[in-house]
C-alpha positions, -999 to 999 in steps of 0.1 A, spaced: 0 0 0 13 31 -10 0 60 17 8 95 26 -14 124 9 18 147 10 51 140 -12 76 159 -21 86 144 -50 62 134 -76 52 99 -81 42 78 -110 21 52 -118 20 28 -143 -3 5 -152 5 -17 -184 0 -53 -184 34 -59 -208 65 -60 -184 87 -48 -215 66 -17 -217 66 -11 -184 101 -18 -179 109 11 -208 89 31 -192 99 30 -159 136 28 -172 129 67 -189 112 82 -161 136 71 -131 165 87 -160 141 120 -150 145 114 -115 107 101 -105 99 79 -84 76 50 -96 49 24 -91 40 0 -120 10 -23 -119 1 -51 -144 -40 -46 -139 -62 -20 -135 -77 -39 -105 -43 -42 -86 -39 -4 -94 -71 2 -77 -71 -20 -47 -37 -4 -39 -40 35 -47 -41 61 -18 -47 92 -26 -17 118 -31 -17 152 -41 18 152 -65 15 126 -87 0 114 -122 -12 79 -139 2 62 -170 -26 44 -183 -21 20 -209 -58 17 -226 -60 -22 -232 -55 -42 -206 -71 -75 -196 -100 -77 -178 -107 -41 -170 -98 -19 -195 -77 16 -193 -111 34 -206 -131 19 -180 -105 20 -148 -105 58 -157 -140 58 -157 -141 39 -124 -110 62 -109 -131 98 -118 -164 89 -101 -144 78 -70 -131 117 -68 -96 110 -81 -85 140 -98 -45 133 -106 -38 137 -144 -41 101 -161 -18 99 -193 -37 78 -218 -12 51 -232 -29 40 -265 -21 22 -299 -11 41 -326 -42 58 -350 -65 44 -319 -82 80 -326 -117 64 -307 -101 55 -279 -83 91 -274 -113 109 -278 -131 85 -255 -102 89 -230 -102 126 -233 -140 131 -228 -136 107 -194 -114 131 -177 -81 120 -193 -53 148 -187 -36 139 -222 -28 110 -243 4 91 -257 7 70 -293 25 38 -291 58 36 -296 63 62 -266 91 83 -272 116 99 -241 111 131 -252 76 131 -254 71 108 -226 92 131 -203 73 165 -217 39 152 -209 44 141 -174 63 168 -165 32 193 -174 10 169 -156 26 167 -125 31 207 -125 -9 203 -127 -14 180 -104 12 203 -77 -14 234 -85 -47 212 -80 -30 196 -51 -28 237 -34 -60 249 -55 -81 212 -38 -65 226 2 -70 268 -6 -113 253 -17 -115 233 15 -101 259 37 -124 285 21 -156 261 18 -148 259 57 -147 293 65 -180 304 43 -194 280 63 -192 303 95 -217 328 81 -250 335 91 -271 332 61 -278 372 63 -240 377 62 -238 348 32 -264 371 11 -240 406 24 -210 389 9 -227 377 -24 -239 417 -29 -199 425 -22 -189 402 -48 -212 418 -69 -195 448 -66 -227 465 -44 -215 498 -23 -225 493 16 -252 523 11 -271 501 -16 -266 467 1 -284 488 32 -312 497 10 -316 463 -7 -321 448 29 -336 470 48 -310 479 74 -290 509 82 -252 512 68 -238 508 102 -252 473 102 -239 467 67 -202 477 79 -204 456 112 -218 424 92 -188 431 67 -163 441 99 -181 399 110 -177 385 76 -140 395 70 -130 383 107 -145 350 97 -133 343 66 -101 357 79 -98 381 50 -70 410 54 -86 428 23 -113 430 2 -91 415 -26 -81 391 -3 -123 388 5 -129 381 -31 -102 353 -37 -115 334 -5 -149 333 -15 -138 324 -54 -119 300 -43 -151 284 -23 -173 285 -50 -150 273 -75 -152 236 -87 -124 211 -78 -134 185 -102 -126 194 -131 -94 175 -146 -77 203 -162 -78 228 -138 
C-alpha cells in the first residue's frame, strides 16, 4: 500500500500489463529522477491507490479484464482528480477521444518516445502540484463560508457583486452601520486581510475542484 497524501517528490504510476513496456517506461522516467509504481492490472492499481496530491497515472488503454477506458471511468467517479496519461495504440483516434471526454489529462501514441514521454508528465505533474494547493485553498475556504449567518452569506454575495455598503443597506432593509459591522463579522471570519483578499476566498469556495484540467 502506498499511503501519505503529502510527497515531495512526484510519483508515478503505471499500469500496463506488458512488463517490456513497463520496464521502458519506468527505465525513462527514473532517468528523469521520479519515483515510480508499475501495476500489471487495473484492478491491482485500484485496490492499492491512496490518494496523493503530487502525482500522475500512466494508463495503458488495453488491458485485460478491465480496461484503461473503464479504470479511468471507475477512478473519476471515486473523486480521483490526478492527471491520467492515456497510453494508446497508434491511429487508436476512438479511444483518445473517448479517454479525453472521461477526464483523461492527455494521451500518448505507441511507440512512446523519451522526449515526449518526459514532456507530458512533466506538465502533468506541474498540474497536479497546482490542483493539489488549488483542492487545500477550496476546503479551507468552503470551511470558512461556512461560519456565516445566512444574512452575512447574502451581504457577501452583494460585495462580490460589486454593491457599495449604502445600496446593500437599502436592498435589505438595514442601516449602513449594520452593513459595515456584518462586513467588519464577515471579514474576521473568513479571515480576510482585504477586500481582494475577501474576493479570492470566497472564489476559491465557490469554485469547482473536479474538473481535470484545472
Amino acid at each position: 500500500m502506498h499511503s501519505g497524501p503529502t510527497r515531495t517528490q512526484p510519483l508515478i504510476y503505471v499500469v500496463d500489463d506488458d512488463c517490456i513496456i513497463r520496464d521502458v517506461l519506468r527505465d525513462f522516467l527514473e532517468g528523469e529522477g521520479l519515483s515510480v509504481v508499475e501495476y500489471g492490472t487495473g484492478e491491482a492499481f485500484l485496490s492499492d491507490y491512496t490518494s496523493v496530491g503530487n502525482a500522475c497515472l500512466l494508463l495503458d488503454s488495453r488491458l485485460p479484464g478491465m480496461n484503461g477506458l473503464e479504470l479511468l471511468q471507475d477512478f473519476r467517479s471515486s473523486g480521483h482528480t490526478i492527471p491520467v496519461i492515456m497510453i494508446t495504440g497508434h491511429g487508436d483516434v476512438t479511444m483518445a477521444v473517448e479517454a479525453m471526454k472521461a477526464g483523461a489529462w492527455d494521451f500518448l501514441e505507441k511507440p512512446v518516445t523519451r522526449r515526449r514521454l518526459i514532456a507530458c508528465v512533466e506538465t502533468a505533474v506541474k498540474a497536479s502540484r497546482r490542483r493539489a494547493t488549488f483542492e487545500t485553498e477550496h476546503r479551507s475556504a468552503v470551511e470558512r463560508i461556512a461560519r456565516l449567518t445566512p444574512r452575512q452569506s447574502d451581504i457577501m454575495a452583494m460585495i462580490m457583486s460589486g454593491h457599495p455598503n449604502k445600496n446593500i443597506a437599502a436592498d435589505l432593509g438595514i442601516s449602513q452601520r449594520t452593513v459595515e459591522n456584518h462586513r467588519a463579522s464577515i471579514m474576521k471570519k473568513l479571515q480576510a486581510r482585504s477586500l481582494p483578499d475577501l474576493v479570492r476566498i470566497a472564489t476559491s469556495g465557490i469554485a469547482d475542484p473536479s474538473n481535470p484540467h484545472m
